[in-house]
C-alpha atoms as one frame of an Amber mdcrd trajectory, in Angstrom:
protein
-217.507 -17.402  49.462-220.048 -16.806  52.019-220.093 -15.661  55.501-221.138
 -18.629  56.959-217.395 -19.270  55.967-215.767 -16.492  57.604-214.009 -16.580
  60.473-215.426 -14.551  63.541-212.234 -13.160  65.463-214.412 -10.490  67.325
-214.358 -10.930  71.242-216.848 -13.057  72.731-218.977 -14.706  75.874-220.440
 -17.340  77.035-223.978 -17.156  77.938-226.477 -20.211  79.327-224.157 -22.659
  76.798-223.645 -20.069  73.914-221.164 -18.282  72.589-222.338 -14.667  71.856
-220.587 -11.508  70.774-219.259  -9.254  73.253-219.811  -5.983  72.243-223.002
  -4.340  70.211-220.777  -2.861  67.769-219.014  -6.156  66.547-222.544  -7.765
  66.420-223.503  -5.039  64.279-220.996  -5.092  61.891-221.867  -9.075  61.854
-225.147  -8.301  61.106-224.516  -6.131  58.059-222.724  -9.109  56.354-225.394
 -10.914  57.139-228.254  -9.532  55.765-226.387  -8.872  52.690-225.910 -12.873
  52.338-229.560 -13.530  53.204-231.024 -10.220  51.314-232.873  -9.593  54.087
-232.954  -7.602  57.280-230.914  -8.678  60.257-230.651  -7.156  63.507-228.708
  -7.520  66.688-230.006  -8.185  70.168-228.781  -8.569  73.782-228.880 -11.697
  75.241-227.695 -12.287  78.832-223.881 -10.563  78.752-223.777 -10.979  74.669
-225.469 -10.230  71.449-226.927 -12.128  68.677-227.407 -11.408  65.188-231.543
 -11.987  64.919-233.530 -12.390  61.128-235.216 -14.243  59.063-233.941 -17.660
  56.862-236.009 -19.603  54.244-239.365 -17.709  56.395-237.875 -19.104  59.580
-236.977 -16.353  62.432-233.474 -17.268  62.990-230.815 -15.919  66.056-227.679
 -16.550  65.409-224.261 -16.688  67.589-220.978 -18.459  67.287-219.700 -21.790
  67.146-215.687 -22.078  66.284-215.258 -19.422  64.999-218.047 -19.453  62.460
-221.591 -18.177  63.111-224.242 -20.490  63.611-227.826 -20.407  64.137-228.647
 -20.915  68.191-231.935 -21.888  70.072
């Protein structure tokens, strides 16, 4: 299974047409998951009033937020 399969039931907001997670420490825990499904390192930033999980995918820097409940790389 991977986590792009998960569902993300953390709180979240809505910031310039993306949904973000609420709190740093969700994000972070997020992020863990992550970068053990990418083997690499991920990291969480603030955004607006959200966070964003922020690394690296096939040598591409990636952010990613939410999108249904499943996290999805945003712009």
């Amino acid at each position: 299974m991977t986590i792009f399969t998960a569902s993300v039931f953390d709180a979240t907001v809505i910031f310039e047409g993306n949904e973000l997670f609420k709190g740093q420490g969700s994000a972070s825990m997020w992020a863990e998951k992550l970068a053990a499904e990418l083997k690499s390192g991920v990291t969480v930033q603030k955004i607006g009033t959200g966070w964003v999980l922020c690394g690296t995918s096939d040598g591409v820097e990636c952010k990613w937020g939410i999108h249904g409940q499943r996290l999805m790389r945003i712009n």
